[in-house]
C-alpha positions in Angstrom: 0.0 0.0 0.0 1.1 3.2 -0.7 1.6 5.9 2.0 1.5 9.3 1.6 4.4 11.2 3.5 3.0 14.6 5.0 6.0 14.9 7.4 8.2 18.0 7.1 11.8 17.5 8.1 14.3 20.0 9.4 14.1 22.3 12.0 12.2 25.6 10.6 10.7 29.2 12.2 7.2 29.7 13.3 7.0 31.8 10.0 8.0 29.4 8.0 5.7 26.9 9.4 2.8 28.6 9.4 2.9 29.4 5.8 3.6 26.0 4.9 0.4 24.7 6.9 -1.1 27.7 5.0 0.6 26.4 1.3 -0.5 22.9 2.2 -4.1 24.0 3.1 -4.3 25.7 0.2 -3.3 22.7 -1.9 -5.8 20.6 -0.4 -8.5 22.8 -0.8 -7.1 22.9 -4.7 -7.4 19.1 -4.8 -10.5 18.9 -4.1 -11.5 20.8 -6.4 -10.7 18.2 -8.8 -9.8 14.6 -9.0 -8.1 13.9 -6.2 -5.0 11.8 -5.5 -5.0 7.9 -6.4 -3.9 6.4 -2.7 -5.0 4.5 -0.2 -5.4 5.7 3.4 -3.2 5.1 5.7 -5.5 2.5 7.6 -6.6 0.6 4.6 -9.9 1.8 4.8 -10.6 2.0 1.0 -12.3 -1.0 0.5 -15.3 -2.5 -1.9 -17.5 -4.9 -0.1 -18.8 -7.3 -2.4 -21.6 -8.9 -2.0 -24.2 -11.0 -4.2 -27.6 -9.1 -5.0 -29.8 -11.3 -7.2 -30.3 -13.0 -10.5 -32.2 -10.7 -13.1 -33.6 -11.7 -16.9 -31.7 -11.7 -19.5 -34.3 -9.9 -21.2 -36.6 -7.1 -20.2 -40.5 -8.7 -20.8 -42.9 -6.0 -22.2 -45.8 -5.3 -20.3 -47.9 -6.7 -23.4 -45.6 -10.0 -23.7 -45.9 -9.8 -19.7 -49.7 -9.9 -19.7 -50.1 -12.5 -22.0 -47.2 -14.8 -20.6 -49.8 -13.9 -17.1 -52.4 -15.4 -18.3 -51.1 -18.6 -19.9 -51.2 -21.7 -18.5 -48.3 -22.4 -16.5 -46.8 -25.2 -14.6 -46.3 -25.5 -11.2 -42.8 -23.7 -11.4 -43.9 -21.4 -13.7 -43.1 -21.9 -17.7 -45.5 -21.0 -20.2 -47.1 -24.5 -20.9 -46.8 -24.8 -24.9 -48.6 -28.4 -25.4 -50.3 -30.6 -23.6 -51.6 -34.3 -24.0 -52.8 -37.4 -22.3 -51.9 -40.8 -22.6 -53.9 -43.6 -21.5 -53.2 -47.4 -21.1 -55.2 -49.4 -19.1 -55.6 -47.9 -15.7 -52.8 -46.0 -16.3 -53.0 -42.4 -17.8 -49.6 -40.3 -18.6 -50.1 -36.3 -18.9 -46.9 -35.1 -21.2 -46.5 -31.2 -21.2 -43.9 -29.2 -22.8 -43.5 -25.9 -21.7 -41.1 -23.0 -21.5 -40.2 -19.9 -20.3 -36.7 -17.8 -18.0 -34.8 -19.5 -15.4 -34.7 -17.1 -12.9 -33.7 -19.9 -10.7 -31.2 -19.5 -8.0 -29.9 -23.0 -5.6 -32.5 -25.1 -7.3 -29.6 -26.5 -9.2 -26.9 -27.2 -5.8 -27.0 -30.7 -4.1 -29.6 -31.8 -1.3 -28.3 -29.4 1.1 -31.2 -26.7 3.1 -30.3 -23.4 1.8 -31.4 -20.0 3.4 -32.0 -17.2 0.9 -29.5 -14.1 0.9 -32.4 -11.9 1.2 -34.2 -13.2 2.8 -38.6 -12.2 2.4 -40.3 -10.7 5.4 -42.0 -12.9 7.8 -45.5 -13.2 7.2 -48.5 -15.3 8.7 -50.3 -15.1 5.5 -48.1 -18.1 4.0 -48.3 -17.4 0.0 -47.7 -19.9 -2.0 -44.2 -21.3 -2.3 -43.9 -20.9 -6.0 -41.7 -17.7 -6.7 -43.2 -15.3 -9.7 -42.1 -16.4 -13.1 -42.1 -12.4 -14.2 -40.4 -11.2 -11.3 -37.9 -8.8 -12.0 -34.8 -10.5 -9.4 -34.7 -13.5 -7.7 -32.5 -13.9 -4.9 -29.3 -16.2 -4.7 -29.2 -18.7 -2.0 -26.4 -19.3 0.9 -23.6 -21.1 1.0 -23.6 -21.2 -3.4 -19.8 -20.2 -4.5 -18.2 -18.1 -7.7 -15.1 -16.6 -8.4 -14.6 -12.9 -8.6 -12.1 -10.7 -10.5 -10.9 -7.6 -10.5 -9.2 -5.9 -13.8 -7.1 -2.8 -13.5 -7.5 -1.1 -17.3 -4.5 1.1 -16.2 -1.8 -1.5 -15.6 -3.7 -4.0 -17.9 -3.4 -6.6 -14.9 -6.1 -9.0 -12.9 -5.1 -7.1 -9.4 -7.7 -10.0 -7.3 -9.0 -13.2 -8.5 -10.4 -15.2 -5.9 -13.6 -17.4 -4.5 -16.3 -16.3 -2.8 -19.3 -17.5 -1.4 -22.8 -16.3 -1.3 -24.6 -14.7 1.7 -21.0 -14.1 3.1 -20.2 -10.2 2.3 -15.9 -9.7 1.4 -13.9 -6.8 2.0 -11.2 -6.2 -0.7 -8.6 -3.2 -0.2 -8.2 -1.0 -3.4 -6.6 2.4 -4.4 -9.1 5.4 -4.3 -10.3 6.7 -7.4 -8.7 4.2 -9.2 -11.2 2.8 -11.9 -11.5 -1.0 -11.9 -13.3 -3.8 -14.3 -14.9 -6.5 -12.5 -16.2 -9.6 -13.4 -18.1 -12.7 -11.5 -19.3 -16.0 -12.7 -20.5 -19.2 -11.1 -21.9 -22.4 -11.6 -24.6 -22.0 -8.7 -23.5 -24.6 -6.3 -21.3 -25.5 -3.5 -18.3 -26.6 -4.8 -14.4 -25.2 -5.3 -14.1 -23.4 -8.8 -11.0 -24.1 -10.3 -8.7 -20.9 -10.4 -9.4 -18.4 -13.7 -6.1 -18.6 -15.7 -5.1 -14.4 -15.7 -3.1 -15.6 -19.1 -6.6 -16.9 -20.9 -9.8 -15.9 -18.6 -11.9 -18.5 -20.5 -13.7 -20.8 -19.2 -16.0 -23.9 -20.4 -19.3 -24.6 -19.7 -20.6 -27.6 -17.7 -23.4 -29.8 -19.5 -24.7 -30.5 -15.9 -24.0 -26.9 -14.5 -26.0 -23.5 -15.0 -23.2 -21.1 -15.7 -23.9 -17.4 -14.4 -22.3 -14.4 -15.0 -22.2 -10.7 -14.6 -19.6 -7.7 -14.9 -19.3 -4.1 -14.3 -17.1 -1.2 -13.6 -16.4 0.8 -10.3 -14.6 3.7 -8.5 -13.8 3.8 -5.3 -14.2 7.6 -4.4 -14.2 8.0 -0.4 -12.9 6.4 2.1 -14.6 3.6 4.3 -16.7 0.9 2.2 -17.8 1.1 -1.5 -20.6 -1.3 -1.9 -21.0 -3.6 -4.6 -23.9 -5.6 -5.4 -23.5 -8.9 -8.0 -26.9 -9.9 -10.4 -26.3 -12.7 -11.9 -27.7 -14.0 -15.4 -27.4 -17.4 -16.9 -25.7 -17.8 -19.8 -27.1 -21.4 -21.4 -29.9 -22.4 -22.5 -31.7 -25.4 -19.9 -33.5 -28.4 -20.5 -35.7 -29.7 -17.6 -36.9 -32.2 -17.8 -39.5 -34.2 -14.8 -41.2 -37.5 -13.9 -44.0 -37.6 -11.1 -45.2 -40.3 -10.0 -47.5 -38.9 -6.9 -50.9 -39.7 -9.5 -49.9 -43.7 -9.4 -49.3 -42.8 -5.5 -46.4 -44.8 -5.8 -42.4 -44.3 -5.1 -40.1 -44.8 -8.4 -37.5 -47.6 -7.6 -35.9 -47.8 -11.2 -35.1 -45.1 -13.9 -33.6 -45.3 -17.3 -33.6 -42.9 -19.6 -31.3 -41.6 -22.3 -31.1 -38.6 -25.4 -31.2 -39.9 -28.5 -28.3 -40.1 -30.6 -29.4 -36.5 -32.5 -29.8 -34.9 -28.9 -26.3 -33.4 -28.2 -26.1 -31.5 -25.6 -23.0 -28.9 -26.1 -20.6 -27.0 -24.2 -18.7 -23.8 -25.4 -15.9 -21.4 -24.1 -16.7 -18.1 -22.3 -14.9 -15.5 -22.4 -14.9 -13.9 -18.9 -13.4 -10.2 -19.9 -15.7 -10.2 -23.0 -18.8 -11.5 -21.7 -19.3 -13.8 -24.9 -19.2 -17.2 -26.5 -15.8 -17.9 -28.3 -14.7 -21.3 -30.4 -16.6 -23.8 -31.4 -19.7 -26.0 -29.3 -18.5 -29.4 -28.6 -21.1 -32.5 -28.6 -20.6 -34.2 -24.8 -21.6 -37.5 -25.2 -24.5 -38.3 -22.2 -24.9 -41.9 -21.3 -28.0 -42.2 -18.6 -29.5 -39.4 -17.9 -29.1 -38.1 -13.7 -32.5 -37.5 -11.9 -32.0 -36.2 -8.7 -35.0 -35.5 -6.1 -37.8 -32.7 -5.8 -38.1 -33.0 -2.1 -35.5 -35.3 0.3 -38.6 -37.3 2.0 -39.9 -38.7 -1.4 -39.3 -41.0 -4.0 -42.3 -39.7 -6.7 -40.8 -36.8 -7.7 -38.1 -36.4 -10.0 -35.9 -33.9 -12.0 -33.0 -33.6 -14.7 -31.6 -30.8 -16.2 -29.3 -30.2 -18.8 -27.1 -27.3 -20.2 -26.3 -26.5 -23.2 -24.5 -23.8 -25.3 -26.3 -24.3 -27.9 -29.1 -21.1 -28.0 -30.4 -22.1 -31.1 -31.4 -26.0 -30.2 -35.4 -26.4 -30.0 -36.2 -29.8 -30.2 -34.9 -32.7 -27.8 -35.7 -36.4 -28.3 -35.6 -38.6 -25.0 -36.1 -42.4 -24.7 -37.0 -43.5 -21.3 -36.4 -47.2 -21.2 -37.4 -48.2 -18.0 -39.7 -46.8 -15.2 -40.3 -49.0 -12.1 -43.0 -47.7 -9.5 -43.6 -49.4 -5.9 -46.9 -49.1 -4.6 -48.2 -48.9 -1.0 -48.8 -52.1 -0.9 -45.0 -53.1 -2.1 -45.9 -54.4 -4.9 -43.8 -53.1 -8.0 -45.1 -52.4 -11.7 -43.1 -51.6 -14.9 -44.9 -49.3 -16.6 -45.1 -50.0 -20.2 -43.4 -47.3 -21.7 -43.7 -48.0 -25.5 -47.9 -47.7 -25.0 -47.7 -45.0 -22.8 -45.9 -43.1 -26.1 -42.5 -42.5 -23.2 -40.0 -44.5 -25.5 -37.8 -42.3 -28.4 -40.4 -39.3 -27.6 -39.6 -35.9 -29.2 -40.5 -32.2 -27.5 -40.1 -29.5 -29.8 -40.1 -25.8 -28.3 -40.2 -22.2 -30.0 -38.4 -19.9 -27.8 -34.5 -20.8 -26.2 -31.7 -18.9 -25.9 -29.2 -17.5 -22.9 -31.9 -17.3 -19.4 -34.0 -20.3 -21.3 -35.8 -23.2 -19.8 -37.6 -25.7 -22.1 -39.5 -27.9 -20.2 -40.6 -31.4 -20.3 -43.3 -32.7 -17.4 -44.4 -36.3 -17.4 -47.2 -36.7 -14.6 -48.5 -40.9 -14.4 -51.9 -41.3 -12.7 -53.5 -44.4 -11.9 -57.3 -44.3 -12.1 -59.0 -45.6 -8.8 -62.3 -47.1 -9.4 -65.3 -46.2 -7.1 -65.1 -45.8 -3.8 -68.1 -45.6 -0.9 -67.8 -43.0 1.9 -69.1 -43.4 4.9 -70.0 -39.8 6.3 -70.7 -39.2 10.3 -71.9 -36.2 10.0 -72.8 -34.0 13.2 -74.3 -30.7 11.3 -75.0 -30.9 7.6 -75.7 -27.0 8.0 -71.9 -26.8 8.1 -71.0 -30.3 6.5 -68.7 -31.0 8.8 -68.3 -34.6 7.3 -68.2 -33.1 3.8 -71.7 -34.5 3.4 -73.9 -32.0 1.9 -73.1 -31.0 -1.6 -74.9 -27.6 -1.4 -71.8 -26.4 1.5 -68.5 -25.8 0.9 -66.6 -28.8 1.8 -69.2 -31.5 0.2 -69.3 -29.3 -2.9 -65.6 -29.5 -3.0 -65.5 -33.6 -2.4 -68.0 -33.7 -5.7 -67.0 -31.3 -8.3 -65.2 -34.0 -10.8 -62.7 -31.0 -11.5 -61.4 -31.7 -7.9 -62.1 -36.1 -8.2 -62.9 -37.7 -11.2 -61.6 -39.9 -13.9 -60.0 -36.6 -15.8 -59.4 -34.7 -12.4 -56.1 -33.0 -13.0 -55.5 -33.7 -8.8 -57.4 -37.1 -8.5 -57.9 -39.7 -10.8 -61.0 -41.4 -9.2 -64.3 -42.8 -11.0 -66.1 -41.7 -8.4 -67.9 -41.9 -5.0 -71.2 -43.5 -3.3 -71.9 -41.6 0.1 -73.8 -42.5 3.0 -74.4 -39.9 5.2 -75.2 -40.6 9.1 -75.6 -38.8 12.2 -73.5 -38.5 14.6 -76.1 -40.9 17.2 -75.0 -43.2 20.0 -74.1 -46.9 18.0 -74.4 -45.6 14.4 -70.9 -46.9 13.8 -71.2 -49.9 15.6 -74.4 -50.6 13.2 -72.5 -49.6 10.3 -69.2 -51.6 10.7 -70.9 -54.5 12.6 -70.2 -56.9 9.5 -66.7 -56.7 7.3 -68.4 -57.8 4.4 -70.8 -54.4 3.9 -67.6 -52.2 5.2 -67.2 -48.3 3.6 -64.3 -48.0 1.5 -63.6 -44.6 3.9 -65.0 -43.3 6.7 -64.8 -39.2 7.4 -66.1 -38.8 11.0 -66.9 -36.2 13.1 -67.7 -37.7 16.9 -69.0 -35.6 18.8 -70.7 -36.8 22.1 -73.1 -39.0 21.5 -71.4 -42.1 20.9 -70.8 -45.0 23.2 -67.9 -47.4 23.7 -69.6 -49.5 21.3 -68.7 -47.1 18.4 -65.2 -46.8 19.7 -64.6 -50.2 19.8 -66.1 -51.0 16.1 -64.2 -47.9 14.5 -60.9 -49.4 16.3 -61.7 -52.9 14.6 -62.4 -51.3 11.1 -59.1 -49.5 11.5 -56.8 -52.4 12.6 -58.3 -54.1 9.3 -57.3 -51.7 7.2 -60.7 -49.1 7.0 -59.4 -45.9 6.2 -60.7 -43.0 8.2 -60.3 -39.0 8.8 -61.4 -38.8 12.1 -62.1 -35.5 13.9 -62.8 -35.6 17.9 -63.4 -32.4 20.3 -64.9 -33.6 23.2 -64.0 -35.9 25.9 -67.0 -38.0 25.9 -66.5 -39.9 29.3 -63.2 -40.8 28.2 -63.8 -42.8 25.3 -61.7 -41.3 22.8 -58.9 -41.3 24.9 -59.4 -45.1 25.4 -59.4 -45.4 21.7 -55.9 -43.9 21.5 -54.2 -46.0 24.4 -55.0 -48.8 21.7 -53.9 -47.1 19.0 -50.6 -46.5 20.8 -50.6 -49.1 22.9 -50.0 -47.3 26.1 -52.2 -46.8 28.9 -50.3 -43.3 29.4 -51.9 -42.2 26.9 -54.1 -38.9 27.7 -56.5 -36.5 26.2 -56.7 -32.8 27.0 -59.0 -29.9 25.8 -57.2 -26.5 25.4 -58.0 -23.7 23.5 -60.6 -21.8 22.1 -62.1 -20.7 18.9 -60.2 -19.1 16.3 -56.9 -20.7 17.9 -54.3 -20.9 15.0 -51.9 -23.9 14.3 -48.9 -24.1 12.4 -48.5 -27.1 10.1 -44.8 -29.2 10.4 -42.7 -29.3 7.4 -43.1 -32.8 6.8 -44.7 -35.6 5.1 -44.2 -33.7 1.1 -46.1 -35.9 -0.3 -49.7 -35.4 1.1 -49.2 -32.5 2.9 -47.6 -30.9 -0.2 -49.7 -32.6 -3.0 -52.2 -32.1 -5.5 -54.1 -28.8 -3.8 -51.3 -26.9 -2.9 -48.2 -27.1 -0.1 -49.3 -26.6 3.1 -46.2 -27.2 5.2 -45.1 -24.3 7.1 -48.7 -23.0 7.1 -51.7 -23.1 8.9 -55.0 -24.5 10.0 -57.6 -23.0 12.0 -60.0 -24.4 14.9 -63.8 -23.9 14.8 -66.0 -22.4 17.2 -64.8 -24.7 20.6 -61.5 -26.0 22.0 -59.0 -28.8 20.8 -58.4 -32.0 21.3 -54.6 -32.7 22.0 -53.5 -36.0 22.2 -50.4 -36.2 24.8 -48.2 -38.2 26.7 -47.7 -40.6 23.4 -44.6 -43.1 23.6 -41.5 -41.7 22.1 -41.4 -45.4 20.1 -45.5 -44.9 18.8 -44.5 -41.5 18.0 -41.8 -42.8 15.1 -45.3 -44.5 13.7 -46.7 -40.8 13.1 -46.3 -38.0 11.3 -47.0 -35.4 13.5 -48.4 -32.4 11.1 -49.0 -30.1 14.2 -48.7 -29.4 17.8 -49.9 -26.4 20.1 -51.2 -23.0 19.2 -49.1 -20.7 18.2 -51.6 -17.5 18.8 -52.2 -19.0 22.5 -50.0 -18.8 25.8 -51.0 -21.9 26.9 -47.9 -23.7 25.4 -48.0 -28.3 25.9 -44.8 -29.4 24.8 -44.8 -32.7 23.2 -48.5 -32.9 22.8 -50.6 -33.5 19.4 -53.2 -31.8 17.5 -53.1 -33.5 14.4 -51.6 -36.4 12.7 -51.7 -39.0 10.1 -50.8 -42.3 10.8 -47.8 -44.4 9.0 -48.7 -48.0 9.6 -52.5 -47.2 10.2 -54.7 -46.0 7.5 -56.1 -43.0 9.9 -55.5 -39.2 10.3 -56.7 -37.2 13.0 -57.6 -34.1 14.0 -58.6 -32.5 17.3 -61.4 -30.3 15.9 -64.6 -31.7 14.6 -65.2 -28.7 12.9 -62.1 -28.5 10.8 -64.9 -29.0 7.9 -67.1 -26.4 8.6 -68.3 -23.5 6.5 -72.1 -22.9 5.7 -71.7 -21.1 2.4 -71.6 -23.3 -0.8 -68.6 -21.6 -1.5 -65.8 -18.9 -0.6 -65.4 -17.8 2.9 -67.3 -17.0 5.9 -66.9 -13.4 7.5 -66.0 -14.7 10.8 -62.4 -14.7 12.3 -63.0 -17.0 14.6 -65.5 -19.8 13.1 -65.9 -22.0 10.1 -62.3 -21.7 8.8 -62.7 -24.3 5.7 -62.9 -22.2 2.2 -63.1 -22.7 -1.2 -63.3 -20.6 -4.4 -66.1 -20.4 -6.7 -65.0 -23.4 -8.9 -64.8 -25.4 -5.5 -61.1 -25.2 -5.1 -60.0 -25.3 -2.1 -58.6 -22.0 -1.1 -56.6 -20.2 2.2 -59.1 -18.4 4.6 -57.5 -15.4 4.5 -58.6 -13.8 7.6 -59.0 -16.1 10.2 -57.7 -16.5 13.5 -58.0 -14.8 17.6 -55.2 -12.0 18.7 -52.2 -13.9 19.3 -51.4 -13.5 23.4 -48.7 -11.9 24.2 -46.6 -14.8 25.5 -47.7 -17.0 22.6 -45.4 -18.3 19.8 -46.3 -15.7 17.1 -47.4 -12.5 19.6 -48.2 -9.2 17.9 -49.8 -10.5 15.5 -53.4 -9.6 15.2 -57.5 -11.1 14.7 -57.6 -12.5 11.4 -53.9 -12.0 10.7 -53.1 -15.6 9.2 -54.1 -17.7 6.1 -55.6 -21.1 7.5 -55.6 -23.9 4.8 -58.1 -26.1 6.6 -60.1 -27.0 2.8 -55.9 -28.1 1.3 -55.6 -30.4 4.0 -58.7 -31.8 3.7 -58.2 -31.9 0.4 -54.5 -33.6 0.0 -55.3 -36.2 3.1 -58.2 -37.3 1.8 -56.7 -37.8 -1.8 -53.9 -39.7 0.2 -57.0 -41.7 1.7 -58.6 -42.5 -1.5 -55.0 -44.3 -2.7 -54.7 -46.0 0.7 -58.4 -47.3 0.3 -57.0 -48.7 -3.6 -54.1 -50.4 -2.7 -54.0 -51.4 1.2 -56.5 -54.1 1.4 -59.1 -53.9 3.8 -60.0 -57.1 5.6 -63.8 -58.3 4.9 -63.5 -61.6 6.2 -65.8 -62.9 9.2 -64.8 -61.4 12.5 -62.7 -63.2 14.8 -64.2 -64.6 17.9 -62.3 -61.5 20.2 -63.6 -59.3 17.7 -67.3 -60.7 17.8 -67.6 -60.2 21.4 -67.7 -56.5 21.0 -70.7 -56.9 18.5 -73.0 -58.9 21.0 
């Protein structure tokens, strides 16, 4: 670093020393007048701190292209879907889409590792939807992602720092003031090294199985202290994505083949880093079987590979999938037969690519349930709190084939019979007291009026494999709480109302594939509790709770705080969920949402979609989890889990097979 020497040697007058202060003030003032000096202080303190902003479009979108590119059909992660078609075979039905549209992704690309965003978005209790805007402007990079950062001096025609950095870390470098600098920055958005830039030829060649990003600029230091400097990435290649999903056939994908054809190259091309362009000639990179990796780490129906290429101008891929093995619930496995299904040598042809480009290929498989009957306990048809009444909200939603049906996009179902009950002392002994004439699924809300007798019947049906969404909220005499010390096995088992109405409950971030599929994601999010108090379930063996998966706990709007307790959960070895609010169901409109923050919390959208409430929920307390927040503050999802347990229920019904043989003679004894 260079110092400036202000020291005056010698021994001088007063005279002369004051007018040589004076002289120097005077040529201070002068220089700043103009451009000053090219020097670092003394301390060091001229600094850039670098630090990585965002990834932007490579292209601005009119608001004319933007407004159609709106109103398009998407998919799920946003591409404009470009074709569509359905492939059937048996009981098995195969939706191919193509679509396309920017990768404004950031971190999607790293390895299974739980990222944090750089900037991060502020907290809110209404819990949007997961699925970042396709025409946003900037998305943000995620932590921990690294890429290698250079700065040019034009003066001395020299790379003066070329190092690696990593995102969501902020780097100080020391430069001379004033002094005009180039910079450039490029990464393959993940976590590992990058292999040094070569100062003598700053090229670098692109990855067939890495997005490449880049961005430069130019900057001046001009004060002392910290000149900030903020990275936006854009990509550079063109991406193919291309996804299997197997959540329709409710099945887990145990064997995957798949290949490009032999006139599917995927190329790679040298970047010039001080330039900013393309240079040489593509090269073909030979791709045996193509990588999948997974959506989510806890399941096995979900799918993704993407490709790279430098190659702006390629539209059209062809893929062969050779072999795609699915295990059901039941363990049993099934090739799918690929060649009928139209999956084998398949070509996807797009019309837009280019730099910032994803063309997109989505193969959803279904399987196509036949009828099932439902068995409905319902308390209140005024508020269907079984789903039983087709003129309310949540029986509306269980009938509407867009919702269940044979060309449901969610739930490929033929269709339902319903018996509705009442919710009367020995209605389900009656109704399960012979296997052969058993519901397919039972959704039950018990309130008080039934006896031990109905306990003990719905506990049989359950060990056989029935399939039930059971919602409890009162202690009748103890019975429910019997029920569970059999479901557990543990006569520690205890039940507990707390709470009140319009008590607010924040879903775990587990079980992705029915708490996150086919209405919406509801993990991290929230359900709300009708009109009365809950039922936790508590003091459940550490060993019986490996069996569940607990989707929530405690209010978080409430002080009364019961560690280790349960409010809701589904079952893994069991087909059963449960809920500790037999209202969970209830809305008395045939649709939309009631104007209450503190009762019927279930909604759904004029096409009988299940929808967020979007105003529900009591003033948090001010020792409770999320205090300060206020009435009606949070989106409660009550109609999406209803709507992704049941579909999970309807599967389970399919394949799990539900014992209709004669009772046993212990079992008998509870039916005399």
């Amino acid at each position: 670093m260079r110092k400036t020497n202000l020291m005056i040697k010698g021994v001088i007058s007063k005279p002369y020393y004051l007018i040589t202060i004076i002289a120097l003030g005077i040529l201070t003032l002068s220089a700043c007048s103009k451009e000053g000096p090219k020097e670092v202080t003394p301390d060091g303190s001229t600094k850039l701190s670098i630090t990585i902003g965002s990834i932007i479009d490579e292209d601005l979108v009119s608001s004319s292209d933007a407004k159609m590119m709106s109103i398009a059909p998407k998919t799920a992660t946003g591409e404009q879907i470009t074709n569509s078609e359905t492939v059937k075979f048996k009981d098995i039905e195969i939706d191919i889409t193509s679509a396309e549209g920017r990768d404004l992704s950031f971190g999607e690309h790293a390895k299974a590792i739980s990222f944090e965003k750089v900037r991060a978005t502020p907290s809110s209790k209404q819990m949007s939807t997961r699925a970042l805007n396709p025409l946003a402007a900037d998305i943000p990079m995620e932590i921990g992602v690294k890429y290698w950062f250079v700065l040019f001096n034009p003066a001395t025609q020299k790379f003066e720092q070329s190092l690696q950095l990593v995102s969501g870390t902020s780097t100080k470098l020391d430069v001379v003031r004033n002094q005009n600098y180039e910079w450039y920055a490029y990464s393959y958005d993940d976590t590992d090294d990058i292999t040094a830039l070569d100062p003598n030829n700053p090229q670098i060649q692109t990855k067939p199985n890495r997005p490449f990003l880049y961005a430069k600029g130019t900057i001046k230091a001009t004060t002392t202290g910290d000149t900030p400097l903020s990275i936006t990435f854009k990509h550079q290649l063109q991406q193919l994505k291309i996804r299997l999903n197997t959540r329709g056939l409710f099945g887990n994908i145990t064997s995957l083949l798949a290949k490009f054809a032999a006139n599917t190259p995927v190329k790679t091309r040298a970047f010039d880093i001080k330039t900013g362009g393309f240079t040489g000639t593509l090269t073909n990179v030979p791709i045996a079987d193509l990588t999948f990796s997974k959506i989510e780490n806890d399941s096995e129906r979900q799918v993704e590979a993407r490709y790279y290429t430098a190659d702006l101008s390629q539209r059209s891929y062809t893929i062969d999938i050779e072999k795609l093995s699915v295990k059901y619930p039941n363990n049993t496995v099934e090739d799918l037969p690929l060649s009928s299904l139209g999956l084998a040598d398949r070509t996807f042809g797009f019309t837009k690519g280019g730099a910032g480009w994803v063309q997109y290929v989505e193969i959803k498989a279904f399987k196509v349930i036949p009828t099932k009957s439902i068995l409905h306990i319902e308390g209140n048809d005024t508020y269907s709190y079984a789903a039983s009444n087709p003129a309310k909200a949540s029986g509306a939603f269980l009938r509407d084939p867009r919702n269940f049906s044979a060309v449901s996009k969610y739930v490929r179902v033929q269709g339902f019979t319903h018996d509705i009950q009442g919710s009367t002392a020995n209605i389900l002994r009656n109704k399960l007291s012979n296997p052969v004439n058993y519901p397919d699924i039972i959704i039950a809300g018990m309130f008080s009026g039934f006896t031990q007798a109905d306990y003990d019947a719905l506990e049989i049906y359950v060990r056989r494999g029935g399939v039930v969404f059971l919602m409890i909220e009162n202690t009748n005499l103890g019975r429910p709480e019997v029920f569970f010390q059999r479901i557990f096995n543990s006569q520690a088992v205890t039940m507990k109302l707390y709470d009140i109405s319009g008590s607010i409950y924040k879903l775990n971030n587990v079980d992705s594939d029915v708490l996150g599929w086919p209405f919406g994601d509801t993990r991290g999010k929230y359900w709300g509790q009708d009109g009365s108090s809950t039922f936790y379930i508590e003091n459940i063996p550490a060993s019986e709770k490996e069996n569940i998966f607990i989707y929530s706990e405690s209010a978080v709007n409430r002080n009364n705080q019961q560690p280790g307790s349960v409010s809701m959960f589904r079952h893994k070895t069991f087909n059963l969920f449960y809920v500790g609010d037999t209202g969970m169901l209830s809305n008395e409109k045939q649709w939309g949402q009631y104007g209450s923050t503190t009762i019927e919390p279930y909604a759904t959208d004029q096409n009988n979609f299940p929808v967020a409430h979007t105003a529900y929920g009591r003033l948090a307390q001010s020792s409770s989890p999320e205090a300060g927040t206020p009435a009606g503050g949070w989106h409660v999802h009550n109609s999406v889990i209803f709507g992704n347990v049941f579909a999970h229920l309807i599967a389970q019904s399919h394949y799990m097979m539900l014992d209709r043989s004669p009772f046993t003679f212990s079992e008998q004894v509870f039916f005399d």
